[in-house]
PDBQT receptor file of N, H, CA, C and O in Angstrom, charges set to zero:
ATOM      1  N   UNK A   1       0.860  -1.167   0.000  1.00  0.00    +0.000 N 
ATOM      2  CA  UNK A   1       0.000   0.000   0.000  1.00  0.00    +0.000 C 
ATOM      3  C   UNK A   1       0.905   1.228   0.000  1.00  0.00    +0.000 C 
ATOM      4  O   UNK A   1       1.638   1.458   0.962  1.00  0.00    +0.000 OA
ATOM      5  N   UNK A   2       0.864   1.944  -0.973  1.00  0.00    +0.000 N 
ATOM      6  H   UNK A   2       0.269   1.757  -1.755  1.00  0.00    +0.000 HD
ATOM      7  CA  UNK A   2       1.750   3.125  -0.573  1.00  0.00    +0.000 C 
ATOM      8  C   UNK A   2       0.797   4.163  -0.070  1.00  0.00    +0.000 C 
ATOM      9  O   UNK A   2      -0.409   4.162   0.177  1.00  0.00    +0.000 OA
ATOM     10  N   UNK A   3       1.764   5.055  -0.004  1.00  0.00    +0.000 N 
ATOM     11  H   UNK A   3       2.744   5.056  -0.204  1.00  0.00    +0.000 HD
ATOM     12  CA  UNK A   3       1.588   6.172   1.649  1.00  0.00    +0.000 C 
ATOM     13  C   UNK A   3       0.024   6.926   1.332  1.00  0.00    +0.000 C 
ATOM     14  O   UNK A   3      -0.902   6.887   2.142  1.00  0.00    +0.000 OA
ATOM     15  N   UNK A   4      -0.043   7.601  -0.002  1.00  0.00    +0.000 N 
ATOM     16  H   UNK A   4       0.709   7.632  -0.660  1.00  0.00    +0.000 HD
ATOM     17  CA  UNK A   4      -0.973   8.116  -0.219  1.00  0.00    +0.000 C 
ATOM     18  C   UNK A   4      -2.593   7.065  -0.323  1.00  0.00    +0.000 C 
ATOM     19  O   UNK A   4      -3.749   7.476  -0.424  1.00  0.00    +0.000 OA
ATOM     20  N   UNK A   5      -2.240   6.081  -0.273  1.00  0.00    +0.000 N 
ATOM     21  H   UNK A   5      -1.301   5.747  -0.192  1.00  0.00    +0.000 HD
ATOM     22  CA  UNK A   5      -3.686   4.948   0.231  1.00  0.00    +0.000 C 
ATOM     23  C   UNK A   5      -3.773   5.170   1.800  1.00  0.00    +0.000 C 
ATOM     24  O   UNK A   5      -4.924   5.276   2.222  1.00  0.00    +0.000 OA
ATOM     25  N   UNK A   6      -2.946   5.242   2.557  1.00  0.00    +0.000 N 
ATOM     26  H   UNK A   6      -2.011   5.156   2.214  1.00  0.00    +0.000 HD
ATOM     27  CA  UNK A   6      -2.769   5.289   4.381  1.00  0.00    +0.000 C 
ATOM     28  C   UNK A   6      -3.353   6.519   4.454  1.00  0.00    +0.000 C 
ATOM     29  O   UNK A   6      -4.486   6.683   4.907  1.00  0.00    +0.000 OA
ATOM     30  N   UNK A   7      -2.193   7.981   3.764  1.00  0.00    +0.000 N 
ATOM     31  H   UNK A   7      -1.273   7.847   3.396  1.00  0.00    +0.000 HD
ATOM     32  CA  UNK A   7      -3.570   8.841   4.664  1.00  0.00    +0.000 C 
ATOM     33  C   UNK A   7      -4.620   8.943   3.809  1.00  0.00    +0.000 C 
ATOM     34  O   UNK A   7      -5.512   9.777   3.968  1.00  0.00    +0.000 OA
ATOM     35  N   UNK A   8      -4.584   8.082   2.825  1.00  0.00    +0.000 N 
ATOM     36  H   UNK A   8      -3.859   7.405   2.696  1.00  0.00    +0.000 HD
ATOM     37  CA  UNK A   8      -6.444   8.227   2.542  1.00  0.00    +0.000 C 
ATOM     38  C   UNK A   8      -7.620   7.520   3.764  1.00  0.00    +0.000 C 
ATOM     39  O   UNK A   8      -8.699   7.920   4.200  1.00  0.00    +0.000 OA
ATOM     40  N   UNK A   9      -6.859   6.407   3.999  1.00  0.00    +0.000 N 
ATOM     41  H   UNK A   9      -5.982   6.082   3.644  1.00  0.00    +0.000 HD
ATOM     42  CA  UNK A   9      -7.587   5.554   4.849  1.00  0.00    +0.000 C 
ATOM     43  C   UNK A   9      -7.355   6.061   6.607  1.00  0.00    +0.000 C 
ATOM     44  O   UNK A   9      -8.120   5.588   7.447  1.00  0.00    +0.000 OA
ATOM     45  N   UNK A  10      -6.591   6.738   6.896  1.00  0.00    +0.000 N 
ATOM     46  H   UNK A  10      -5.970   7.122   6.213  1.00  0.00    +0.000 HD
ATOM     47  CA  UNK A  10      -6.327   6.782   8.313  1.00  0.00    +0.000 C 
ATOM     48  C   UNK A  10      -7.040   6.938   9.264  1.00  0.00    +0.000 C 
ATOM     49  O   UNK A  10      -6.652   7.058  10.426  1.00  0.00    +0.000 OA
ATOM     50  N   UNK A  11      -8.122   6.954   8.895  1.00  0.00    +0.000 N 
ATOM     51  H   UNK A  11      -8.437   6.857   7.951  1.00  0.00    +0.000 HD
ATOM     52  CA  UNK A  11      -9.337   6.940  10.525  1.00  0.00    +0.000 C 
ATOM     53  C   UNK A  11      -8.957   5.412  10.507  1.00  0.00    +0.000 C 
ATOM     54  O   UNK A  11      -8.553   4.809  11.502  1.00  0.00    +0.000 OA
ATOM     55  N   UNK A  12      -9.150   4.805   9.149  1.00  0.00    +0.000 N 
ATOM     56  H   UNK A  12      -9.478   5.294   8.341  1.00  0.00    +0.000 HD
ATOM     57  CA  UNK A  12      -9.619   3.146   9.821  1.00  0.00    +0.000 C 
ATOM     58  C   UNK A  12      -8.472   2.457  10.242  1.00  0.00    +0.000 C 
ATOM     59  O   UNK A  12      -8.374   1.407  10.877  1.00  0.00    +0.000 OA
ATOM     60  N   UNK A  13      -7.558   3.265   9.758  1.00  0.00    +0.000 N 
ATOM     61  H   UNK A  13      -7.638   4.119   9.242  1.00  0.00    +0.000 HD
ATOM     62  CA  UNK A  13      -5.544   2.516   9.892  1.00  0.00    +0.000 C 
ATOM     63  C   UNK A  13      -5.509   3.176  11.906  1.00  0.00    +0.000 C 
ATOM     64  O   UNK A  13      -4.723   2.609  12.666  1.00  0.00    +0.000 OA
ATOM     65  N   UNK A  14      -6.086   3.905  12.251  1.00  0.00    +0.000 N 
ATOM     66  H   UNK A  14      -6.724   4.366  11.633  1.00  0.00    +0.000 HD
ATOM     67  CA  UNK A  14      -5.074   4.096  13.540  1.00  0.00    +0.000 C 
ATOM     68  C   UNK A  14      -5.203   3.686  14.867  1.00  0.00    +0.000 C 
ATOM     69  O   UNK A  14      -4.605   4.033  15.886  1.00  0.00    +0.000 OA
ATOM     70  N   UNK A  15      -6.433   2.580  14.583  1.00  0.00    +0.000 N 
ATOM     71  H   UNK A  15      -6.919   2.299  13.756  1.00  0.00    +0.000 HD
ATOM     72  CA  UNK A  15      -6.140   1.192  15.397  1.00  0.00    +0.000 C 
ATOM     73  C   UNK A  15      -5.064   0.707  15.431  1.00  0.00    +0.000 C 
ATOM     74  O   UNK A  15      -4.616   0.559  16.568  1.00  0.00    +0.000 OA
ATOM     75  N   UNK A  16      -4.138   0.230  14.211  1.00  0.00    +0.000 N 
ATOM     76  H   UNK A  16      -4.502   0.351  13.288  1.00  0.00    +0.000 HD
ATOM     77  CA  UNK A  16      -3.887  -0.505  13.656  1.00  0.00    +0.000 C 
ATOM     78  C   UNK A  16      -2.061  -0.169  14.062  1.00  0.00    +0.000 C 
ATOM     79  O   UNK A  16      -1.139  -0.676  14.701  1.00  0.00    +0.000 OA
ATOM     80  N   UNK A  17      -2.435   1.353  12.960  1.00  0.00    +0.000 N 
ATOM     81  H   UNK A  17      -3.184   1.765  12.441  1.00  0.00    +0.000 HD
ATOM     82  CA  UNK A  17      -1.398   1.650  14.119  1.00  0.00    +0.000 C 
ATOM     83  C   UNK A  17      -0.829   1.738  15.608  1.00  0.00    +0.000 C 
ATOM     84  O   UNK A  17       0.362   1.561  15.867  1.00  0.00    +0.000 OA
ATOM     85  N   UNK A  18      -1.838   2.041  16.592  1.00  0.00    +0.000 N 
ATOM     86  H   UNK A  18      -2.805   2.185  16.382  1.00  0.00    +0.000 HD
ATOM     87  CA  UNK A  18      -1.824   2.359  18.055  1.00  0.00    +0.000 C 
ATOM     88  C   UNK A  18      -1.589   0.851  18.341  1.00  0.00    +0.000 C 
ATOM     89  O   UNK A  18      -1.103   0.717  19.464  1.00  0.00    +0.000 OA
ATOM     90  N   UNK A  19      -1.794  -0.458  17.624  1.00  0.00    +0.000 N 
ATOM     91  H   UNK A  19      -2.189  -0.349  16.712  1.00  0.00    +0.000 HD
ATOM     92  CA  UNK A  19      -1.831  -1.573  18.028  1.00  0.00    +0.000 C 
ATOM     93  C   UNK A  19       0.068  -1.765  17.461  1.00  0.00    +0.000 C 
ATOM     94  O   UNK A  19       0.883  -2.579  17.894  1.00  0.00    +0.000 OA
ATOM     95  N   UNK A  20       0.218  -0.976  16.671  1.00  0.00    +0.000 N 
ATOM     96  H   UNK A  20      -0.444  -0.315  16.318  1.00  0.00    +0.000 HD
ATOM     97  CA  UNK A  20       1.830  -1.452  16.419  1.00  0.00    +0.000 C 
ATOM     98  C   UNK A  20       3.005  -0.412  17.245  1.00  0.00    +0.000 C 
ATOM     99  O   UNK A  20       4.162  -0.652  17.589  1.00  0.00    +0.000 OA
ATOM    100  N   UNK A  21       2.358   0.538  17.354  1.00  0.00    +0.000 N 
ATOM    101  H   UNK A  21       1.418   0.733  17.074  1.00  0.00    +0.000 HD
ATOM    102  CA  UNK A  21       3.422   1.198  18.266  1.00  0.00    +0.000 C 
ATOM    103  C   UNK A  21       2.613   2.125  19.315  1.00  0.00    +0.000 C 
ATOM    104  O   UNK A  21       2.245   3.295  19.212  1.00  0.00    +0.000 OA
ATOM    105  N   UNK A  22       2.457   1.116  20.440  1.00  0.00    +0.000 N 
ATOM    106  H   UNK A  22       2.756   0.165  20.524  1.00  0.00    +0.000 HD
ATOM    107  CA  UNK A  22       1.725   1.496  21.561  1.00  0.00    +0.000 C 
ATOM    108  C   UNK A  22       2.070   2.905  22.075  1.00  0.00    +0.000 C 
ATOM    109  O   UNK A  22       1.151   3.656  22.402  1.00  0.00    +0.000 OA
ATOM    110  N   UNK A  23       3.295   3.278  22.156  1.00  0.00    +0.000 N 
ATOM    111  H   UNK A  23       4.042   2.668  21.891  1.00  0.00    +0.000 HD
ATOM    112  CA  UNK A  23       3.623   4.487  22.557  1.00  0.00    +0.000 C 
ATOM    113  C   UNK A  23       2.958   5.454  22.482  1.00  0.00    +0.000 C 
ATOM    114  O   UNK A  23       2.692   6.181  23.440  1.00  0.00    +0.000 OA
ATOM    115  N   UNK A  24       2.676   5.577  21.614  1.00  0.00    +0.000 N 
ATOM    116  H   UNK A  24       2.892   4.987  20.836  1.00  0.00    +0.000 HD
ATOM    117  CA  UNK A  24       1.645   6.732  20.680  1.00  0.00    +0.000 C 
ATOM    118  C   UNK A  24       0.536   6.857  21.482  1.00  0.00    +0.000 C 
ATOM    119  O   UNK A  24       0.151   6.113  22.384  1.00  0.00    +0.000 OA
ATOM    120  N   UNK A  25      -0.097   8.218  20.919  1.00  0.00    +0.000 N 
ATOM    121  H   UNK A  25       0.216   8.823  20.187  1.00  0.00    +0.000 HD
ATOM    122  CA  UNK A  25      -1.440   8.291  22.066  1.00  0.00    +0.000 C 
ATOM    123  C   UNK A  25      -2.488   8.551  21.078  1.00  0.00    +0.000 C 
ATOM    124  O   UNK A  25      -2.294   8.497  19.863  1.00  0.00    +0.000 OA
ATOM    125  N   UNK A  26      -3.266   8.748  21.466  1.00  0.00    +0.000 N 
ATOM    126  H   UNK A  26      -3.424   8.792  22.453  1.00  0.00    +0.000 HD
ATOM    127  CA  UNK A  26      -4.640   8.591  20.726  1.00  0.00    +0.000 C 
ATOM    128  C   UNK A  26      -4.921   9.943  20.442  1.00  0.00    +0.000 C 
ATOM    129  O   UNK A  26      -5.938  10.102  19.767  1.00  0.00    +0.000 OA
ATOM    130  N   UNK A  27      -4.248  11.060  20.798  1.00  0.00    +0.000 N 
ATOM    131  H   UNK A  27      -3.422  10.930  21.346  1.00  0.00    +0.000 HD
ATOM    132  CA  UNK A  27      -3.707  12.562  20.395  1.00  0.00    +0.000 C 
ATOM    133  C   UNK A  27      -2.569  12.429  19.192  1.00  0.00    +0.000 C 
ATOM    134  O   UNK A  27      -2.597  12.647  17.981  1.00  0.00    +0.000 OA
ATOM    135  N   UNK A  28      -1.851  12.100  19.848  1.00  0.00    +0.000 N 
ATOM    136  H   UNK A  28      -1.828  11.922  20.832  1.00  0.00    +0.000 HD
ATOM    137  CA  UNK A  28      -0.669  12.290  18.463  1.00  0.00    +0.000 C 
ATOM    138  C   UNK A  28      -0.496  11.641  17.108  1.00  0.00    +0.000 C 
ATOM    139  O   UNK A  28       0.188  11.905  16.119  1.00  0.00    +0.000 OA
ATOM    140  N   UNK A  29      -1.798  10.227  17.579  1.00  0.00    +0.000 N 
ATOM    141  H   UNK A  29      -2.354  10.013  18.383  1.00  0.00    +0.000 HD
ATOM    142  CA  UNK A  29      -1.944   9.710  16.213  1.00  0.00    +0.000 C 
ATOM    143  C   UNK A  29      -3.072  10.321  15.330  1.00  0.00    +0.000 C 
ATOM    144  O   UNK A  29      -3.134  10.267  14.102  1.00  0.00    +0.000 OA
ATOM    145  N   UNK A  30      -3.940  10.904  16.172  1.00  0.00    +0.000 N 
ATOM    146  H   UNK A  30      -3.890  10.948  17.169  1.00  0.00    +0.000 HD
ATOM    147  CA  UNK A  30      -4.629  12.508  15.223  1.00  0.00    +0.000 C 
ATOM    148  C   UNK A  30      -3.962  13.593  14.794  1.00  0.00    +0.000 C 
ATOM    149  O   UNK A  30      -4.025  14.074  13.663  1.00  0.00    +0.000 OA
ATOM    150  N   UNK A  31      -3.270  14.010  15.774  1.00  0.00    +0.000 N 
ATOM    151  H   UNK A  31      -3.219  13.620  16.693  1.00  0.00    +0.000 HD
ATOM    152  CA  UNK A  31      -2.445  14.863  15.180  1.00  0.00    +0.000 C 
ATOM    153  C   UNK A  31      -1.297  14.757  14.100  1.00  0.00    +0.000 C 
ATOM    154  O   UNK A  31      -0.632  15.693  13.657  1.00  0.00    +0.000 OA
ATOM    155  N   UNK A  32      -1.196  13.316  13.746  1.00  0.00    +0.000 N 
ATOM    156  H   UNK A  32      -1.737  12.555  14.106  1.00  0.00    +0.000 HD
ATOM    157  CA  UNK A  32      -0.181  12.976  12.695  1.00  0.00    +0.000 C 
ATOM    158  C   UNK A  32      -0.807  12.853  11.644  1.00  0.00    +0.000 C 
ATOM    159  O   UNK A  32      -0.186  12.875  10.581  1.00  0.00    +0.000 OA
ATOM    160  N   UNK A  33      -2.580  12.647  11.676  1.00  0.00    +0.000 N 
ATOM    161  H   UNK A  33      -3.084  12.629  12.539  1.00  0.00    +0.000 HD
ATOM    162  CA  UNK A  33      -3.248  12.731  10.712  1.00  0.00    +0.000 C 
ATOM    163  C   UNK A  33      -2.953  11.827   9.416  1.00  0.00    +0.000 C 
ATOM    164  O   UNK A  33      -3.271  12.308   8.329  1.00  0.00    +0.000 OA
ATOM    165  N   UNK A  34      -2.428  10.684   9.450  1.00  0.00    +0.000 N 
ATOM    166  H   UNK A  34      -2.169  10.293  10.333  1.00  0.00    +0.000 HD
ATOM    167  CA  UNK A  34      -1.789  10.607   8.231  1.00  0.00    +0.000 C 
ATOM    168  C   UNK A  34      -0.502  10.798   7.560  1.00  0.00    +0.000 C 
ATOM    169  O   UNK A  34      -0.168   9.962   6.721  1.00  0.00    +0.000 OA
ATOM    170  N   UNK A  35       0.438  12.018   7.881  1.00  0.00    +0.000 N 
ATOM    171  H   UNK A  35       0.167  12.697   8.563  1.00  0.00    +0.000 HD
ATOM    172  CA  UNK A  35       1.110  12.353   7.587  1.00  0.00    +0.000 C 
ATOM    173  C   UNK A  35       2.828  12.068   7.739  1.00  0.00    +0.000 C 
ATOM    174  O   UNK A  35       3.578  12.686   8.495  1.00  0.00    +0.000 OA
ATOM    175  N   UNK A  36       3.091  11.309   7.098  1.00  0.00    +0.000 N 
ATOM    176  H   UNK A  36       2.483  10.807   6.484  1.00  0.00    +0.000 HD
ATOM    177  CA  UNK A  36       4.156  10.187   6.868  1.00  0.00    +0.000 C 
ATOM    178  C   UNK A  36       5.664  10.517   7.773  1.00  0.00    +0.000 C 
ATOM    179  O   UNK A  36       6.385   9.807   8.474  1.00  0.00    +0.000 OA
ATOM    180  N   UNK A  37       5.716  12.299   7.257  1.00  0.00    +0.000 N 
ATOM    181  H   UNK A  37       5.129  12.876   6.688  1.00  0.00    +0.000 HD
ATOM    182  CA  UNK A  37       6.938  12.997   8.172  1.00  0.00    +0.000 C 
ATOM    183  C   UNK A  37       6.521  12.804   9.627  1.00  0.00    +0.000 C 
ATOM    184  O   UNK A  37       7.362  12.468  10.460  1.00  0.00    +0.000 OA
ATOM    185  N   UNK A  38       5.453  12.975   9.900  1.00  0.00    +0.000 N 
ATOM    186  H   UNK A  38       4.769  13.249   9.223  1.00  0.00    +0.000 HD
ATOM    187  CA  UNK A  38       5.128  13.693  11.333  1.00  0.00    +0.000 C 
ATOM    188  C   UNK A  38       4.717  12.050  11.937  1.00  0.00    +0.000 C 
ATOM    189  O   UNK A  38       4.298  11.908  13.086  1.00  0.00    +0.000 OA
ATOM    190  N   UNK A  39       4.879  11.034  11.123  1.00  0.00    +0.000 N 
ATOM    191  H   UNK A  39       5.220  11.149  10.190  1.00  0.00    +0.000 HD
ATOM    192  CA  UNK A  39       4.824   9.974  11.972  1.00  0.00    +0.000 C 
ATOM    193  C   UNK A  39       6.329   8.944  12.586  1.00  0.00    +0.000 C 
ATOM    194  O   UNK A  39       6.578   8.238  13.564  1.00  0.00    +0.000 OA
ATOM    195  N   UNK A  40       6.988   9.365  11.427  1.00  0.00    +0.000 N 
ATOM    196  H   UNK A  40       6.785   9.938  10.633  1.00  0.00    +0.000 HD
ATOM    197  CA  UNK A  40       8.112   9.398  11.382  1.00  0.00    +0.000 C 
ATOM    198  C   UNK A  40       9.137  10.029  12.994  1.00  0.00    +0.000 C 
ATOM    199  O   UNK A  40       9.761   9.433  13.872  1.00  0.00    +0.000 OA
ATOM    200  N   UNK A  41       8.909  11.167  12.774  1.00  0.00    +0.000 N 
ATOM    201  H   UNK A  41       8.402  11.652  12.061  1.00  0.00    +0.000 HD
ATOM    202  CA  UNK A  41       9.365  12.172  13.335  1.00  0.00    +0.000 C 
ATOM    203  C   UNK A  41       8.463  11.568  15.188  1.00  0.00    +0.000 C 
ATOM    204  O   UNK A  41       9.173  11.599  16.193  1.00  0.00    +0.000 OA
ATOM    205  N   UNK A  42       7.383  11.229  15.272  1.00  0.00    +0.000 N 
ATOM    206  H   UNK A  42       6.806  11.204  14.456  1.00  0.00    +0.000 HD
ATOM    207  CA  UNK A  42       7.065  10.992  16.482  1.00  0.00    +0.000 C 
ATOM    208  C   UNK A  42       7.935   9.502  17.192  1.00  0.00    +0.000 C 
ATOM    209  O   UNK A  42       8.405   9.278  18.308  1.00  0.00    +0.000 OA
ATOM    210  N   UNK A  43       7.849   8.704  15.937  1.00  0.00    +0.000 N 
ATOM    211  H   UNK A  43       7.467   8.886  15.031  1.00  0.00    +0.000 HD
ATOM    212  CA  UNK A  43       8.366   7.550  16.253  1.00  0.00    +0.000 C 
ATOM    213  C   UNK A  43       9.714   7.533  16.587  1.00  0.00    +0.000 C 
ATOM    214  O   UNK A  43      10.144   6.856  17.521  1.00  0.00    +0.000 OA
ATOM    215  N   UNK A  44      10.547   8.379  15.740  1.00  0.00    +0.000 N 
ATOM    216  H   UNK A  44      10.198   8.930  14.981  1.00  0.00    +0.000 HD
ATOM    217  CA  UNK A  44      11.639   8.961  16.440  1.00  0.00    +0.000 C 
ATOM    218  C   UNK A  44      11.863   9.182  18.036  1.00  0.00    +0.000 C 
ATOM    219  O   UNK A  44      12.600   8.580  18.817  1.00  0.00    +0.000 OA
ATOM    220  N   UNK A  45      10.986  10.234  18.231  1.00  0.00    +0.000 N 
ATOM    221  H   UNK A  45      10.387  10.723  17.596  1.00  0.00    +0.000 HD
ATOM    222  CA  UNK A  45      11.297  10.750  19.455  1.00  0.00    +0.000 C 
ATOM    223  C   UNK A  45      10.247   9.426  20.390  1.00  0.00    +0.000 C 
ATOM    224  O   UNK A  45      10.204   9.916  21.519  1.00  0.00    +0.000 OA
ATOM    225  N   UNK A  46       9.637   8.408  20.433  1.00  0.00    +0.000 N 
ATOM    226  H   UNK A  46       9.673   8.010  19.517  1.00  0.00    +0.000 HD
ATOM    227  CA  UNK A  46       9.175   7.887  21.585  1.00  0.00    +0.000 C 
ATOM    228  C   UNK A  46       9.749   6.530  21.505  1.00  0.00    +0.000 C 
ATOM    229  O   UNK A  46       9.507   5.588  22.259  1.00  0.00    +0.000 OA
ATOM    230  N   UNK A  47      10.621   6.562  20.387  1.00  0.00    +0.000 N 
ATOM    231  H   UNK A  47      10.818   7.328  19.774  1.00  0.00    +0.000 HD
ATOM    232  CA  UNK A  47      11.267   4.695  20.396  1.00  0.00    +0.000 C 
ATOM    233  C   UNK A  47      12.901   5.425  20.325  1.00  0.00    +0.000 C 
ATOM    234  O   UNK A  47      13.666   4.638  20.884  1.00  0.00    +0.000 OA
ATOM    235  N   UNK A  48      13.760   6.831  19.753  1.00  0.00    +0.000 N 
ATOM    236  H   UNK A  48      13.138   7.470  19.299  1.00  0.00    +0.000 HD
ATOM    237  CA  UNK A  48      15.084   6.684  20.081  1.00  0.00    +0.000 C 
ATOM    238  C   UNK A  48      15.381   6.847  18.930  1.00  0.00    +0.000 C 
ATOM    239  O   UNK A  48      16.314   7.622  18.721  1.00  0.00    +0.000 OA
ATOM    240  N   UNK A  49      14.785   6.261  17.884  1.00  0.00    +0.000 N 
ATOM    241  H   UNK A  49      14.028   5.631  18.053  1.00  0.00    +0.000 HD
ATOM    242  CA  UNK A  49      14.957   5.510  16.229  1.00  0.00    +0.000 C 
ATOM    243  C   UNK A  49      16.012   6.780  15.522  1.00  0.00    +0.000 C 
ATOM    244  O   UNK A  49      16.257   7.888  15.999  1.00  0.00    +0.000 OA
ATOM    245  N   UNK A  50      16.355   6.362  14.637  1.00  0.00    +0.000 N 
ATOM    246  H   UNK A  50      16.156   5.462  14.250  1.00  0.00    +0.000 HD
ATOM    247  CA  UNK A  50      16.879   7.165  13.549  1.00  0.00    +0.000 C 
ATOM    248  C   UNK A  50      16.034   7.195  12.744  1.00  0.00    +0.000 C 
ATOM    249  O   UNK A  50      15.185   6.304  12.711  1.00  0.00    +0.000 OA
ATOM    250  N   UNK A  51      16.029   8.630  11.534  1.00  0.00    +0.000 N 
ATOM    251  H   UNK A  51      16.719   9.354  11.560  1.00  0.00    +0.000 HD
ATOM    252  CA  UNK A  51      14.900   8.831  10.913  1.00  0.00    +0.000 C 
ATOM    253  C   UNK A  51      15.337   7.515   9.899  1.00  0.00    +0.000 C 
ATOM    254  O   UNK A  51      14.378   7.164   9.211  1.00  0.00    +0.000 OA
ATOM    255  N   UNK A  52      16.589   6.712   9.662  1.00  0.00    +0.000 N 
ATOM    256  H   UNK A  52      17.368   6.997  10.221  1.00  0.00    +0.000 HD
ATOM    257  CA  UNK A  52      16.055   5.568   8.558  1.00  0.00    +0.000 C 
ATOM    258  C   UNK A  52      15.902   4.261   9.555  1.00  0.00    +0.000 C 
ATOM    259  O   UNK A  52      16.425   3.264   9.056  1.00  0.00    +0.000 OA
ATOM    260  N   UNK A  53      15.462   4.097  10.510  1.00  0.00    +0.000 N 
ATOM    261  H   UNK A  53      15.037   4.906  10.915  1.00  0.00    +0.000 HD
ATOM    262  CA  UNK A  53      14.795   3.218  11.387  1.00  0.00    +0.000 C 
ATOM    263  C   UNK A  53      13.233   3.403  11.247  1.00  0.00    +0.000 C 
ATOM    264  O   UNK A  53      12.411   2.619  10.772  1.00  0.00    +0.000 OA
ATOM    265  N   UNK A  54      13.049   4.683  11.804  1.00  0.00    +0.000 N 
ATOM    266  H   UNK A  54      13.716   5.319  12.190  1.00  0.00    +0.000 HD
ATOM    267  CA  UNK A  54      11.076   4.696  11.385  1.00  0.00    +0.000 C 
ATOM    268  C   UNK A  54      10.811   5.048  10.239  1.00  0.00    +0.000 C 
ATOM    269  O   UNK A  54       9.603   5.127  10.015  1.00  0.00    +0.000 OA
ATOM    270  N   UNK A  55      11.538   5.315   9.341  1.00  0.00    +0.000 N 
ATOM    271  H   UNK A  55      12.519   5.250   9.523  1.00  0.00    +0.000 HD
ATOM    272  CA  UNK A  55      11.030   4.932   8.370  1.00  0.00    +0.000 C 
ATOM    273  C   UNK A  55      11.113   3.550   7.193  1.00  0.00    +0.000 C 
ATOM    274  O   UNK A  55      10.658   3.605   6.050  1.00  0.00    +0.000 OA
ATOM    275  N   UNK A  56      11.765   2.422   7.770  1.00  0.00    +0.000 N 
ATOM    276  H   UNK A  56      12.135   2.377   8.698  1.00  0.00    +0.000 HD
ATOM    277  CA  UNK A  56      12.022   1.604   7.452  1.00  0.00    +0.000 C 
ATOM    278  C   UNK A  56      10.354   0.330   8.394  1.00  0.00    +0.000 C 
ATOM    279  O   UNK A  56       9.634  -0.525   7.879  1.00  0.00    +0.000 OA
ATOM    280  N   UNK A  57      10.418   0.850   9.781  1.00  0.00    +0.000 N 
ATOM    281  H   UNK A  57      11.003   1.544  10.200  1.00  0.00    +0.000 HD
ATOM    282  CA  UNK A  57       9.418   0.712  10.691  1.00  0.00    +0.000 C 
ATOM    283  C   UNK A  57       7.949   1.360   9.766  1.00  0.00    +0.000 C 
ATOM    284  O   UNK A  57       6.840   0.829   9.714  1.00  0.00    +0.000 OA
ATOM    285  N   UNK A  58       8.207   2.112   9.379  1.00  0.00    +0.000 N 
ATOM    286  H   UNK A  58       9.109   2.544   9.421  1.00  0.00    +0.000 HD
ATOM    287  CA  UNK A  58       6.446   2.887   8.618  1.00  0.00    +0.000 C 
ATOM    288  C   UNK A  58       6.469   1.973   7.365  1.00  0.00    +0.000 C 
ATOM    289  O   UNK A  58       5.419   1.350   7.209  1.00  0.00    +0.000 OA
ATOM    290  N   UNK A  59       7.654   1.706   6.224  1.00  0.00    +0.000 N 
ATOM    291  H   UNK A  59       8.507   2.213   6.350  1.00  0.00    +0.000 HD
ATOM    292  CA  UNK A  59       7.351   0.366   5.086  1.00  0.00    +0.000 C 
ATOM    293  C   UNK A  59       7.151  -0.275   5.131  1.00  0.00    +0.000 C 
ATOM    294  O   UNK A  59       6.397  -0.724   4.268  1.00  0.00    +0.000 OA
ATOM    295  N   UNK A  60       7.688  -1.238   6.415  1.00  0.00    +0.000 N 
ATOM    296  H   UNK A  60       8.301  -0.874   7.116  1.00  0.00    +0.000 HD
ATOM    297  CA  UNK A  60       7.061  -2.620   6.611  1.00  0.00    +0.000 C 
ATOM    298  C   UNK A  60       5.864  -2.283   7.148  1.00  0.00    +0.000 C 
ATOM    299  O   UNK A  60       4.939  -2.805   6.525  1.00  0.00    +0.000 OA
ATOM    300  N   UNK A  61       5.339  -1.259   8.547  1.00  0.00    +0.000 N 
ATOM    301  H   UNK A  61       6.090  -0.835   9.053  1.00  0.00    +0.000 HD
ATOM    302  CA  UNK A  61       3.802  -1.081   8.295  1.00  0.00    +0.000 C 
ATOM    303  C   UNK A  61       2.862  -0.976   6.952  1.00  0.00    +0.000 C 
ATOM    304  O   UNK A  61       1.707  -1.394   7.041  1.00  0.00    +0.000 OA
ATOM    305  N   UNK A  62       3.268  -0.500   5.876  1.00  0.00    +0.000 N 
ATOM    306  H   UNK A  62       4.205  -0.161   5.804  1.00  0.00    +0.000 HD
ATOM    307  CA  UNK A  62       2.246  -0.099   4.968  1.00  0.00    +0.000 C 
ATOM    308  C   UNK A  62       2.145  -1.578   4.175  1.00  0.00    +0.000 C 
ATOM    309  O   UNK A  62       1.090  -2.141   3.882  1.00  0.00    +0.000 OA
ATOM    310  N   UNK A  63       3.611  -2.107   3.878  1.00  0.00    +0.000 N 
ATOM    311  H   UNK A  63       4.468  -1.650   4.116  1.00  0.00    +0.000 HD
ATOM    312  CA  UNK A  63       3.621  -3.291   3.427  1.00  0.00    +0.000 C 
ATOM    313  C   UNK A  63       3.005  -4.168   4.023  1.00  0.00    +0.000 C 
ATOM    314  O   UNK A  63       2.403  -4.743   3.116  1.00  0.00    +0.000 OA
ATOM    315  N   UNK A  64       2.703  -4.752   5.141  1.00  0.00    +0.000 N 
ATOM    316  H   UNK A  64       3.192  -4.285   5.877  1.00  0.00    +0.000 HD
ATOM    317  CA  UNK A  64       1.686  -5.922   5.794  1.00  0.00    +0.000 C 
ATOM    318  C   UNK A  64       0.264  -5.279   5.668  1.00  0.00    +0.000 C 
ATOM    319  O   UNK A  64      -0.579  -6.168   5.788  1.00  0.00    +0.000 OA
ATOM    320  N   UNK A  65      -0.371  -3.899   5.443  1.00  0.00    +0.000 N 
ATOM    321  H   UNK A  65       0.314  -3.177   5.346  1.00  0.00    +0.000 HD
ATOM    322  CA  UNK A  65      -1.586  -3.478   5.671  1.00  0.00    +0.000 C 
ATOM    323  C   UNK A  65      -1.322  -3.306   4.077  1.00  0.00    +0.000 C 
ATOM    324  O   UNK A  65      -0.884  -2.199   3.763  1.00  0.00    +0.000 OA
ATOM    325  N   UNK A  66      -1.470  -3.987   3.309  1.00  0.00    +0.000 N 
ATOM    326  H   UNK A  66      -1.826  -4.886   3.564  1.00  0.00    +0.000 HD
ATOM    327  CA  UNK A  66      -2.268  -3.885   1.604  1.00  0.00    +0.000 C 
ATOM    328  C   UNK A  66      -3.547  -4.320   1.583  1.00  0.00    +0.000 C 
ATOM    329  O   UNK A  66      -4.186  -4.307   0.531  1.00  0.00    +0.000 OA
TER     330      UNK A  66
């Protein structure tokens, strides 16, 4: 699934997400809205990651949710 199918779909994806990276709150995954940087960028700061860690972490998400 690439990115622009996710934030098309992201009300129904952020179960899905909140179920893959618990950290997250049920605020910041609204406030990420979708938006690939700003999920990136959170996952960063609540797992440590390097930006090519979450985003390697967000491909294999989109890749298992086709």
């Amino acid at each position: 699934m690439n990115w622009d199918v996710v934030q098309g779909k992201w009300k129904q994806l952020k179960g899905n997400v909140k179920e893959k990276w618990g950290d997250l709150t049920d605020d910041e995954i609204d406030q990420i809205d979708g938006k690939k940087d700003q999920l990136s960028g959170k996952l960063q700061e609540k797992y440590g990651w390097t930006k090519d860690e979450a985003e390697k972490q967000i491909d294999d998400f989109t890749r298992d949710h086709r």
